[in-house]
N, C-alpha and C positions, 0 to 999 in steps of 0.2 A: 788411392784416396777416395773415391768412388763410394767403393763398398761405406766407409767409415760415414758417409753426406747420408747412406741410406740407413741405417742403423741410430742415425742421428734422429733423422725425418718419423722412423719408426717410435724414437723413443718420442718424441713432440707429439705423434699420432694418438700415441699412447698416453700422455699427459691432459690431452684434448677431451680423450671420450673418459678420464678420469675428473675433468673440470666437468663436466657434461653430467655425469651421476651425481656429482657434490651439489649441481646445482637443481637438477631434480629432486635428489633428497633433501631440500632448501626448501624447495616448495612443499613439499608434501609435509614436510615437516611446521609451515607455515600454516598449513591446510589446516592440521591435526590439530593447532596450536587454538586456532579460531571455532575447530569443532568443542574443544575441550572449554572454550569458555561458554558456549553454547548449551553444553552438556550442566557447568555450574547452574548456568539459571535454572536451568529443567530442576535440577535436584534441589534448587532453594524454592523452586516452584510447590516442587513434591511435596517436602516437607512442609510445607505451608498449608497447603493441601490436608494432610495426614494432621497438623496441627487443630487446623479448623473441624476438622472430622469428629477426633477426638474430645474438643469442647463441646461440640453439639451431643455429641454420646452420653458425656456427663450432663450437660443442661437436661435435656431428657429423661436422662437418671433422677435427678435431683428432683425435676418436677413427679415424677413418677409417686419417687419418695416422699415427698411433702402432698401428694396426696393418700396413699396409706394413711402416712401418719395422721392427715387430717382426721380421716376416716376413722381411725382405732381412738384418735381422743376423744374425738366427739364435739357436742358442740356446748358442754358446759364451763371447758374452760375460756370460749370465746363469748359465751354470755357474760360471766363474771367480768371477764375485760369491757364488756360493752355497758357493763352497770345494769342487766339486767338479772343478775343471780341473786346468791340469798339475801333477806331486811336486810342485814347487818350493812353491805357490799354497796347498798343499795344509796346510800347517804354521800359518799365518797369518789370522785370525779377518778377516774383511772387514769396516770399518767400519760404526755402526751407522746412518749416516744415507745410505747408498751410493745404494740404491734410489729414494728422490723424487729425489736430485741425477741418476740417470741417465733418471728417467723426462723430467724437463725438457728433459736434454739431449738424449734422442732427440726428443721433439716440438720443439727448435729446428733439429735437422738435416733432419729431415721438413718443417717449414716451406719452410727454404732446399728442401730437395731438389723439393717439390711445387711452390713458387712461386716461380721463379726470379724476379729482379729484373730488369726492364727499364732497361736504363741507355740513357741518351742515348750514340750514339756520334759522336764531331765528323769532319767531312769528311776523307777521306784527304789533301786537300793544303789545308792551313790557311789559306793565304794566299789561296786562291782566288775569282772571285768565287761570290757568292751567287745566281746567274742560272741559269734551266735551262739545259742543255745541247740546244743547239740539233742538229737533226738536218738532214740533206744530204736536197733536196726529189728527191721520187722522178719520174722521165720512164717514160710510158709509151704515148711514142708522137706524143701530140695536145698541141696549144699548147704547141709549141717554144719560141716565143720569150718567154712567159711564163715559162716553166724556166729558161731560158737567164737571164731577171732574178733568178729567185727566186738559181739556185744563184751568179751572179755577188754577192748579198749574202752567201750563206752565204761563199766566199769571204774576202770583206771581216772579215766578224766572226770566223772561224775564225783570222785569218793563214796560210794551208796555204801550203807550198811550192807549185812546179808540178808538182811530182814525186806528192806529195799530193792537188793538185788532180785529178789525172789518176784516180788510184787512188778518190777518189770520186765524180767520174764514173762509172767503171766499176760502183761496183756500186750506184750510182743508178737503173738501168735495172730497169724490172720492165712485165710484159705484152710484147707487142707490141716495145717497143725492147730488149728481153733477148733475143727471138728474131731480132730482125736483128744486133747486136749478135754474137752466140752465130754467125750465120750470117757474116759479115764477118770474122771472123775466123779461119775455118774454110779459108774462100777465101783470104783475104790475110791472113797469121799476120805479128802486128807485130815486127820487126825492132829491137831494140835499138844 
């Protein structure tokens, strides 16, 4: 009976320093819980941060912009509002809300004018494929008869007349086959 009290004791032992980790992993887990909401502030800190960054970037932009554009209008169209421009102008009290409505409207032309808009522009022939454009393989000189495969594909995929074909040939040559080329022809000028 003995043995069976120690084998007991052992497994309680064992249950012991198993309640023992559950509850250090309790705390640390407790710990981690309290870092993490600690951490939340920091990042809504951050972001607030980066928020207010980013308005003062544009504020500065905007002012920047609104004065260019002062600069390029000039100052005829802020006479005219002030009633000092042409006779005509000169008779007639200029609205009284004139001023915000023109300052908006120079920081929306300064926008357009500072940052134009990138548009997507679509291929000039619509129907065409979507494939790179393949280019005519360059000879210059060594492994002919590799060239001689490459451009009989480009060929193939091109559809080029023979008239065509001929005309890329020609200016396929670069090194070495441009100088005999260049020299062949000097000697024996082609004959149409």
């Amino acid at each position: 009976m003995p043995p069976k009290k120690s084998d007991v004791e052992k497994a309680v032992e064992g249950l012991q320093r198993d309640v023992g980790k559950i509850a250090d992993q309790e705390r640390s887990l407790e710990e981690m819980k309290k870092q993490m909401s600690k951490l939340s502030v920091l990042e809504r800190l951050e972001q607030r941060l980066i928020e207010e960054a980013e308005a003062k970037k544009r504020s500065e932009g905007m002012t920047m912009v609104s004065e260019q554009l002062s600069s390029q209008i000039g100052t005829s169209r802020v006479d005219s509002i002030r009633g000092e421009g042409s006779r005509e102008e000169k008779g007639r009290d200029p609205p009284s809300r004139v001023e915000p409505i023109l300052v908006e409207e120079m920081e929306r032309e300064a926008e357009m004018q500072s940052f134009p808009p990138h548009a997507w522009k679509p291929p000039e022939q619509g129907n065409g494929p979507l494939t790179r454009r393949i280019e005519v393989p360059l000879f210059d000189g060594s492994s002919a008869e590799q060239w001689v495969m490459r451009v009989e594909q480009y060929f193939e995929l091109e559809n080029l007349t023979e008239e065509e074909k001929l005309k890329a040939v020609r200016i396929s040559y670069v090194d070495e086959a441009l100088m005999w080329y260049r020299w062949e022809r000097q000697r024996n000028p082609f004959q149409s």
